[in-house]
N, C-alpha and C positions, 0 to 999 in steps of 0.2 A: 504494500500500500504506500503511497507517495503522501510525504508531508505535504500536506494544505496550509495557505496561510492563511491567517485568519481572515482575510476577504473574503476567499474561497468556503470556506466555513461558514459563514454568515449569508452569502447567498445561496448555498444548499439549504441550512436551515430556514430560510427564508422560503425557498422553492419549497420544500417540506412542509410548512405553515401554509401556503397558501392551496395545495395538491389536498392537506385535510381541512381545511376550509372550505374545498369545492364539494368535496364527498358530503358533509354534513349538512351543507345546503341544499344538495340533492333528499337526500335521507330523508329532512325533514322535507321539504317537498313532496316529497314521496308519499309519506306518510300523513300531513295533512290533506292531503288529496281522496284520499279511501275514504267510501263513503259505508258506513254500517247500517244493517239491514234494520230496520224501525226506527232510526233517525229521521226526523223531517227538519230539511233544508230546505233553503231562498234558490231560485231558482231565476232570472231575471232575465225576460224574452228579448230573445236578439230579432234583429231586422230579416225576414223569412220563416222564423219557426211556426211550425203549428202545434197543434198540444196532441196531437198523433203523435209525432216527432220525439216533443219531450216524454211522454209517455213514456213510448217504448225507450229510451236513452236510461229512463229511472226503474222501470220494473220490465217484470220478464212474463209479468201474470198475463190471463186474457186481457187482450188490449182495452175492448168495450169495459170491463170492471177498472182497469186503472184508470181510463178516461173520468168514469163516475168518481174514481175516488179522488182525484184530485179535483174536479169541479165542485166537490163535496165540501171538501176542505179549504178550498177557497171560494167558498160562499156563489160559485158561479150559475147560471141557469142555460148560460150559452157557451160553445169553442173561443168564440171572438176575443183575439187577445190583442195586446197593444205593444207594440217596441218599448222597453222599458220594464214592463210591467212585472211586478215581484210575486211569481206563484210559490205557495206553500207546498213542495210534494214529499211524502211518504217513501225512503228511498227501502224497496225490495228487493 
């Protein structure tokens, strides 16, 4: 192994810090991202969605019952959503 001077030392450890800074940032990204099955989350309609869409992206049940359930849970009588709009869904 070849003497390093302390430059050289200091930017490995440096590279080192910032190589486990990357990972832990992922990690938890990673992990605040999963979403656990009987949680209900905000869901906030983007420009094209329809709630067929979100539906199926949040549950895997028959389509027609997750429809009802979230129109349930957020108080709705119709599909018609709006850009922006904060739906409550039930994630399965």
């Amino acid at each position: 192994m070849k003497n390093r001077t302390y430059e050289q030392r200091m930017i490995m450890i440096c590279f080192m810090l910032l190589v486990i800074f990357i990972l832990l940032a992922m990690l938890v990204q990673d992990f605040k991202s999963k979403e656990i099955p009987g949680q209900v989350i905000e869901h906030i309609v983007k420009s094209g969605e329809n709630l067929t869409q979100i539906a199926t992206k949040y549950s895997d049940e028959y389509l027609p019952k997750a429809l009802c359930e979230i129109k349930k849970l957020n108080n709705m009588t119709e599909s018609d959503l709006v850009v922006g709009q904060v739906l409550k869904i039930e994630v399965k």
